[in-house]
C-alpha positions in Angstrom: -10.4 -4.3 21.8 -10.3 -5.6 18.2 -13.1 -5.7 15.3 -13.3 -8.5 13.0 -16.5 -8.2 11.4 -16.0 -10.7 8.7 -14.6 -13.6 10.6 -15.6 -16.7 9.1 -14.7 -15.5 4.8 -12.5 -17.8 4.0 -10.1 -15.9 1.3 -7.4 -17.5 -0.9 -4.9 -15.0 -2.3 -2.6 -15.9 -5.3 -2.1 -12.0 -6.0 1.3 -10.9 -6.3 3.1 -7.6 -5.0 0.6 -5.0 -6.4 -2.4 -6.6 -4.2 -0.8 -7.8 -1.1 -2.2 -5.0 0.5 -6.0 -6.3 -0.2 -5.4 -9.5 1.8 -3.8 -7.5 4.7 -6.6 -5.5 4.9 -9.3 -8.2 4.3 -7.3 -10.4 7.3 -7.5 -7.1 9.6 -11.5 -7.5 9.0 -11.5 -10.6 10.4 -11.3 -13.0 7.2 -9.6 -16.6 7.5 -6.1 -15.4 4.1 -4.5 -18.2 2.8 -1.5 -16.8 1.3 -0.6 -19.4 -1.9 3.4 -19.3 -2.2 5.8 -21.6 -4.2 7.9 -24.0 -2.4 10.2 -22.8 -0.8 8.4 -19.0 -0.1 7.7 -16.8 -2.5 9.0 -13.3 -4.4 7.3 -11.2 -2.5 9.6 -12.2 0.4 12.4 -10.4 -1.3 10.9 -6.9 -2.0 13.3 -4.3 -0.6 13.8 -2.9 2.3 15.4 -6.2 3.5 16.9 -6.1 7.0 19.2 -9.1 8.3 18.1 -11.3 10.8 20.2 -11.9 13.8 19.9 -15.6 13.4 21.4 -15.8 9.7 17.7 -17.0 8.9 17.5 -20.1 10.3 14.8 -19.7 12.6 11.3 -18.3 11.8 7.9 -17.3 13.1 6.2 -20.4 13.4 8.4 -22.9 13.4 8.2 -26.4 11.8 5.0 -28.3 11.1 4.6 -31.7 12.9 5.4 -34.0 10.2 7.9 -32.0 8.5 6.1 -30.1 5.5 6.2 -27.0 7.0 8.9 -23.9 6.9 10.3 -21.2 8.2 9.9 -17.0 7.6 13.0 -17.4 5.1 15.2 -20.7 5.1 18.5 -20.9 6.0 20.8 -18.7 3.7 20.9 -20.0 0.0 17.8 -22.2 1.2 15.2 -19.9 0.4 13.8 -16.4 -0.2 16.0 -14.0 1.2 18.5 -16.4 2.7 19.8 -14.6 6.0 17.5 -11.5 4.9 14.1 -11.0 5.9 11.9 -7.9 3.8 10.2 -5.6 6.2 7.5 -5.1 3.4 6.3 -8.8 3.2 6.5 -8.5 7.1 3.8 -5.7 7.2 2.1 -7.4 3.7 1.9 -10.6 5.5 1.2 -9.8 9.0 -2.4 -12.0 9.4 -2.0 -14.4 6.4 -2.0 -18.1 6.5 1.1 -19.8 4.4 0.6 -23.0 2.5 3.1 -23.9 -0.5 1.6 -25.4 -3.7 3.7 -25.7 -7.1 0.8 -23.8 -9.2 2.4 -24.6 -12.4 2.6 -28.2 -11.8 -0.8 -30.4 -12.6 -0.6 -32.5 -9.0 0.5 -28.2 -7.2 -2.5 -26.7 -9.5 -5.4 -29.5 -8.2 -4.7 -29.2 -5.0 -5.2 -24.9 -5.0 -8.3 -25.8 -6.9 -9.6 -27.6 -4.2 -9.1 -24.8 -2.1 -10.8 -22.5 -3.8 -13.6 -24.9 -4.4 -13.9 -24.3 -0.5 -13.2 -20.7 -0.3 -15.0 -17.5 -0.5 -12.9 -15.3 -2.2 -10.1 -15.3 -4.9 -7.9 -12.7 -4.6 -5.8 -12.8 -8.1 -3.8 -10.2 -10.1 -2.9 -12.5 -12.9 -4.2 -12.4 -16.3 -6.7 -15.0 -17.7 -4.0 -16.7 -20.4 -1.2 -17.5 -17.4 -4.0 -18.7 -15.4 -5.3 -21.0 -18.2 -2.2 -22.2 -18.6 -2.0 -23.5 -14.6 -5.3 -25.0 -15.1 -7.2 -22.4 -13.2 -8.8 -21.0 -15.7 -11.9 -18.2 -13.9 -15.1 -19.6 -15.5 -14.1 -23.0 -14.7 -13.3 -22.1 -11.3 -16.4 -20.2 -10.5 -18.6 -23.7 -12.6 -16.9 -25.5 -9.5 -18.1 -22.5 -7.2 -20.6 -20.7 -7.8 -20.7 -18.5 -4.3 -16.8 -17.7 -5.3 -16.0 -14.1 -5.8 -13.3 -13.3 -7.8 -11.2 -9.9 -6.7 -9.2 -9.1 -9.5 -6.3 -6.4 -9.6 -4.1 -6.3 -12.8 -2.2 -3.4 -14.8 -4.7 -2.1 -16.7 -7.9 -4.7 -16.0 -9.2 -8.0 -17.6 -10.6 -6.2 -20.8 -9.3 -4.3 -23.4 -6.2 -4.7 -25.9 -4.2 -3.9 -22.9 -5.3 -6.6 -20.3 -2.4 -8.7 -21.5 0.0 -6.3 -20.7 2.4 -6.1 -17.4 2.6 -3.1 -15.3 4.3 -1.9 -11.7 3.5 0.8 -9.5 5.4 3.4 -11.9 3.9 2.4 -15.0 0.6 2.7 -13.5 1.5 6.5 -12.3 2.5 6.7 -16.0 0.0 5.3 -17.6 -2.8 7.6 -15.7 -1.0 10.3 -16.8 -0.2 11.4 -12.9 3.2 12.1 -13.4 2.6 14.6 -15.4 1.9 17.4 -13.1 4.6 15.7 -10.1 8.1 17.7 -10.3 10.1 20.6 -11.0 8.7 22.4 -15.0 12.4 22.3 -16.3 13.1 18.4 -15.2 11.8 15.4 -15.8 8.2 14.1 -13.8 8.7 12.4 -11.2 6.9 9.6 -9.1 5.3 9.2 -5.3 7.3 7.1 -3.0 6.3 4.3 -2.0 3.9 1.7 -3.4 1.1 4.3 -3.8 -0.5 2.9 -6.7 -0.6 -0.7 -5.2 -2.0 0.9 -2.2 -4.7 2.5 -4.1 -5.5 -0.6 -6.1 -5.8 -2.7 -3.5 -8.1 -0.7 -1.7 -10.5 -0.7 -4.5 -10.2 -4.2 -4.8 -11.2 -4.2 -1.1 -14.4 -2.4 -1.2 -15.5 -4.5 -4.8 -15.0 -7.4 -2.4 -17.1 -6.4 0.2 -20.2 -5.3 -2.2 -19.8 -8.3 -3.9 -19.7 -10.2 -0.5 -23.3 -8.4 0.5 -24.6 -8.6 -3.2 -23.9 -12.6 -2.9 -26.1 -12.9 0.4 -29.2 -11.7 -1.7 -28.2 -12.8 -4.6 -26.6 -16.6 -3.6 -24.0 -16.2 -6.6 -20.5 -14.6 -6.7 -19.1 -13.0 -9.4 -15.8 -11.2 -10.6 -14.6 -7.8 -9.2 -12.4 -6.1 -12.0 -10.0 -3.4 -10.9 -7.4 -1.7 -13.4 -4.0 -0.3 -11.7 -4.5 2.5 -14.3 -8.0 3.4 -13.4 -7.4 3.6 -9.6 -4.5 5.8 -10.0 -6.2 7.6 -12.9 -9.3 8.2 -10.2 -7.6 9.6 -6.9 -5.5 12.4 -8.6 -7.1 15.6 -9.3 -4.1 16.3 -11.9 -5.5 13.2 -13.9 -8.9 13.3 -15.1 -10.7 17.1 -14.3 -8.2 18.8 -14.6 -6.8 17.2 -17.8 -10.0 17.8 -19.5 -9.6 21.6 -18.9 -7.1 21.4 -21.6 -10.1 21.2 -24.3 -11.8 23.8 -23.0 -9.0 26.2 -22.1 -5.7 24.8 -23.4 -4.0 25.2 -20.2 -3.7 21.5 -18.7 -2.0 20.1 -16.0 1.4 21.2 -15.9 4.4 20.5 -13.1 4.9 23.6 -10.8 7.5 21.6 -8.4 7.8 23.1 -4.9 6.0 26.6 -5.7 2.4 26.8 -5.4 2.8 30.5 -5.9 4.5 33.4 -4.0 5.5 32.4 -0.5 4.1 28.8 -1.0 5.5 25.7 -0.9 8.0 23.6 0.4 10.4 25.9 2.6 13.7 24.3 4.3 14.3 24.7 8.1 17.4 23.7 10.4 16.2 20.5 11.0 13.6 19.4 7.8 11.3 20.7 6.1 7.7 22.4 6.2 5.5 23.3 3.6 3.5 26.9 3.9 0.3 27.6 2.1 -0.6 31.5 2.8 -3.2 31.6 0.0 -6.3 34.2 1.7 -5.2 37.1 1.8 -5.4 38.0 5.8 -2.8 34.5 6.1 -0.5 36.6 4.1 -1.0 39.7 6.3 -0.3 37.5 9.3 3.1 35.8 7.2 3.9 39.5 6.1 3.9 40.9 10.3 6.0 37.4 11.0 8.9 38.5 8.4 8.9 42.1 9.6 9.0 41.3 13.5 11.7 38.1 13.4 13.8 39.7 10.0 13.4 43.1 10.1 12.0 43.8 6.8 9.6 46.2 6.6 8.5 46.5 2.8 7.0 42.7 3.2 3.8 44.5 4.5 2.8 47.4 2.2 0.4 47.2 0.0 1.8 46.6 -2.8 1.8 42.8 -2.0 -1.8 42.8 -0.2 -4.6 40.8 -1.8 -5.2 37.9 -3.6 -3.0 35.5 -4.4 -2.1 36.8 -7.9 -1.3 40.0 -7.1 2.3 38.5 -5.0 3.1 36.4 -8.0 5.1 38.3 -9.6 7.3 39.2 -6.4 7.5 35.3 -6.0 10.9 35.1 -6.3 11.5 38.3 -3.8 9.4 36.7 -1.4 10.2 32.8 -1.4 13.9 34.4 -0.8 12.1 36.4 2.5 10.4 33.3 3.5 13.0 31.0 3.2 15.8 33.1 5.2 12.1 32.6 7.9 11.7 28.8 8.0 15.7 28.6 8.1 16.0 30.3 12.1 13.5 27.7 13.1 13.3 23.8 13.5 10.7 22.5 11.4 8.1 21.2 14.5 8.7 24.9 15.9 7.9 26.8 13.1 4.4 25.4 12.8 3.5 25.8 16.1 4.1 29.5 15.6 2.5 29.5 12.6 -0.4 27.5 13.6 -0.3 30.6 16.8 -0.2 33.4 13.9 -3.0 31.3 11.8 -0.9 30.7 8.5 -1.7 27.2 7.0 1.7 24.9 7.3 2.3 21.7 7.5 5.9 19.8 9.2 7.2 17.4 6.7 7.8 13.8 8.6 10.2 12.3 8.6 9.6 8.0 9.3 11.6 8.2 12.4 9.5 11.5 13.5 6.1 9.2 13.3 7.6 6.6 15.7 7.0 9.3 18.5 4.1 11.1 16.9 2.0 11.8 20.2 -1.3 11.7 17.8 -0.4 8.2 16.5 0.3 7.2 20.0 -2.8 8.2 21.4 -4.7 6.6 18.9 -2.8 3.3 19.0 -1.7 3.4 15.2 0.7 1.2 15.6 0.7 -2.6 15.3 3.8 -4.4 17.4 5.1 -7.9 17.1 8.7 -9.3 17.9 9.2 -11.4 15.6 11.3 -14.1 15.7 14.8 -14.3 14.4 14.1 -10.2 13.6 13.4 -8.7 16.5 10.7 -6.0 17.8 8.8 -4.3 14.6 5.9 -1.8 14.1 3.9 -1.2 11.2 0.8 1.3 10.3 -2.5 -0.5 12.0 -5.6 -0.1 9.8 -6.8 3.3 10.0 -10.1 2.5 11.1 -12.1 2.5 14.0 -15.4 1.1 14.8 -16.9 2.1 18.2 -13.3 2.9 19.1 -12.5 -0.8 18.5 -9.2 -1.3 16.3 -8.9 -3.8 13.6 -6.6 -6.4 15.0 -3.6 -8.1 12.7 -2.1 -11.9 13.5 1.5 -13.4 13.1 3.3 -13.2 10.0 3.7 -16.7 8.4 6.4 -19.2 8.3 6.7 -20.5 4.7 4.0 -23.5 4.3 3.3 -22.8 7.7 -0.3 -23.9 6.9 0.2 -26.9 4.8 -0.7 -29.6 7.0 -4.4 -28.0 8.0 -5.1 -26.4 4.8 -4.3 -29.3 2.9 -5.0 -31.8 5.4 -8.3 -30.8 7.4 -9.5 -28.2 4.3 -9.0 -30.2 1.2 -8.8 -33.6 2.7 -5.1 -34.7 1.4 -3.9 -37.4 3.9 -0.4 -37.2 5.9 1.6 -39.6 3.3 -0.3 -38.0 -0.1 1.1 -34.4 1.6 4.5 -36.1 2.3 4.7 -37.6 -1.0 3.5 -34.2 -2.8 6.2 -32.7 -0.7 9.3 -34.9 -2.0 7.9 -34.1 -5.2 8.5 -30.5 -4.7 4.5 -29.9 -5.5 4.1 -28.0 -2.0 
C-alpha cells in the first residue's frame, strides 16, 4: 500500500539538475509536480548515464497528446534531447512528474508559467533572482500575484551574499564546504564522493523547508521563500567540515586526509571478489582479529602483548599489521569474510557493489525498489523513498513524455483554449 500524505499541493518546478531530487521526493508524498521544460525537453534529459533505447527514440512513455502539442520521452534522433538515448538519471529524477513545455525566455512562454504558478502551491526554483528577472518572473512579483505561494529555493551558495550570483555543481559545492579536504590518500590530491551527493543533500533540505513552510502557511495563510545554499548543506552533514575544522584554532591539528587507513588494521582491505572495510578499534575486537590471523595464517606474534590495548598502542605496527590483515581479507570473498567476522564480533562492512544491491535480500524484503517498464527502454528499477509510514511505502508515477501535460495544464489549469495552445505551439512558445 502507498502513502501520499500531501495529495492535493500543487508544485511547479523550474529547478534544474541540483534540485530534481526535491520534486521527486515531494511527488513520492503525494503532491500534483509539474515539471517546466523547454520545447522540445529539457537538459536534464541528457545527464549521463544514457542508455539507448531499442526503438532509436521514437516512441515514449505517454505517447502523443490529442491535438498534437504533446511529445515523447526523447524525440526521434536529432529531434530532441538525447536523440535515440534516453538518461537513466532523469528516468529516476522524473519518475512522478507532470511535463508541460513553455519557452521561459520568451514574453508569450513566460506568461503562461506565471499563470501557473499564480495557481500553484509551491515554486521549486534553483535560479538566481537576476536570470529570473530577466524572464519576467521576478519572486516578489510572483508571490504580489500569490500570496499562499511558497518559494523553495536551492542555488550554489543561496540568495544572499556577494556569492549568490555565482554558479556552482555538485563538486564545487564539496569544494567550497571545504569537504574535500579530509576525502583521499595524504600524498594525492582530495578527492570527491560519487554520485550527486551534494544535490542529494540539497534537495533534501529544500524538502523539509517546504514542508515547515507548507504547515507554517496553514496558521499563518501566507507563504514565503525557503532559502537553501548548496554550500551550507554540504558544509552541515560532514563532520570533517565544520567541528572538526574548528579544532584547528584550538589545537592546530585540523582535518587532514588519512585515505584508506583509519589506523592499524583499519580500513579498506581487498578480498578475491571486492572489497570490505574492517574497523577493530576496542581493544577485545582486536583480540578477536588477532586469534582470526593466528588460526587461518599461522602467525603467532599477532597476539602478544605487545599489540594489546588501545588503539594507539598498534599504530606504530600499522604497516606490519595492514600487511597481516590484508594477506586475511585476500583467502576470502568479500560477503564471506563478514559473515565470519560478524561470527568473531569484529566490526566490518562488505563494500557493494550496484549489481550486488539488485539481489540484496534486505532491500528485497523491504520492497526498496521502485519497477516500471518503460517504454521504448525496457524494465528499470530505481531506489524507492526510504520511508515508511505504518509500513505503507511512498508510491512514485510514470516518468513523462516531453509536454506530456500541456493540453491539461495549459488547457484545464490556466485556461488557454485548443487554437491559443496550437498557435503558441507553431510559435515554438511551448
Amino acid at each position: 500500500m502507498t502513502f501520499a500524505p500531501y495529495r492535493g499541493l500543487r508544485v511547479v518546478d523550474l529547478s534544474d539538475d541540483l534540485l530534481a531530487m526535491a520534486g521527486s521526493v515531494l511527488s513520492g508524498f503525494g503532491a500534483e509536480v509539474i515539471l517546466v521544460e523547454p520545447p522540445g525537453g529539457g537538459p536534464a534529459r541528457e545527464v549521463a548515464p544514457m542508455a539507448d533505447r531499442p526503438d532509436g527514440g521514437t516512441g515514449g512513455a505517454g505517447g502523443e497528446a490529442e491535438d498534437g502539442l504533446g511529445g515523447d520521452l526523447g524525440d526521434g534522433p536529432g529531434d530532441g534531447p538525447g536523440g535515440g538515448m534516453v538518461s537513466a538519471h532523469f528516468l529516476s529524477t522524473a519518475a512522478g512528474k507532470r511535463s508541460v513545455t513553455a519557452a521561459v525566455d520568451r514574453p508569450e512562454g513566460a506568461a503562461l508559467v506565471r499563470g501557473l504558478i499564480e495557481r500553484s502551491d509551491v515554486l521549486l526554483c534553483s535560479a538566481d533572482d537576476d536570470s529570473l528577472d530577466r524572464c519576467g518572473l521576478g519572486l516578489a512579483e510572483l508571490m504580489a500575484a500569490n500570496p499562499r505561494l511558497i518559494v523553495a529555493s536551492l542555488t550554489p551558495f543561496g540568495r544572499t551574499g556577494p556569492l549568490s550570483r555565482w554558479r556552482g555543481s555538485d563538486l564545487v559545492a564539496w569544494a567550497a564546504s571545504g569537504a574535500l579536504t579530509p576525502i583521499g590518500d595524504p600524498d594525492r590530491r582530495p578527492l570527491a564522493p560519487g554520485g550527486s551527493m551534494a544535490a542529494a543533500a540539497g534537495s533534501l533540505n529544500v524538502v523539509a523547508g517546504t514542508l515547515l513552510a507548507v504547515a507554517a502557511r496553514a496558521i499563518t495563510g501566507r507563504g514565503q521563500v525557503v532559502d537553501v545554499s548548496l554550500q551550507e548543506a554540504v558544509l552541515g552533514i560532514t563532520g570533517e567540515s565544520g567541528p572538526t575544522f574548528t579544532l584547528e584554532d584550538l589545537t592546530g591539528v585540523g582535518a587532514r586526509r588519512v585515505g584508506r587507513r583509519r589506523g592499524a588494521a583499519s580500513g579498506m582491505f581487498p578480498t578475491t571478489d571486492g572489497w570490505v572495510e574492517l574497523l577493530p578499534f576496542m581493544p577485545g575486537q582486536w583480540d578477536a582479529l588477532a586469534e582470526w590471523i593466528k588460526d587461518d595464517l599461522g602467525i603467532e606474534e599477532a597476539t602478544t602483548d605487545v599489540f594489546r590495548g588501545s588503539v594507539g598502542v598498534r599504530v606504530p605496527y600499522a604497516d606490519l599489521l595492514d600487511g597481516w590483515v590484508e594477506q586475511l581479507t585476500s583467502r576470502y570473498a568479500k560477503q564471506d569474510f563478514l559473515l565470519e567476522a560478524q561470527r568473531r564480533s569484529i566490526p566490518c562492512g562488505a563494500v557493494n557493489e550496484p549489481v550486488d544491491l539488485l539481489d540484496d535480500p534486505q532491500l528485497a524484503a523491504v520492497d526498496a525498489w521502485s519497477e516500471a517498464d518503460v517504454p521504448g527502454v525496457g524494465p528499470l528499477k530505481w531506489p524507492r523513498l526510504p520511508l515508511r509510514f505504518d509500513h505503507q511505502v511512498l508510491g512514485t508515477g510514470p516518468v513523462p513524455a516531453v509536454g506530456e501535460a500541456n493540453d491539461e495544464v495549459w488547457g484545464d489549469v490556466v485556461g488557454v483554449d485548443v487554437d491559443e495552445r496550437r498557435r503558441l505551439a507553431a510559435a515554438g512558445c511551448i
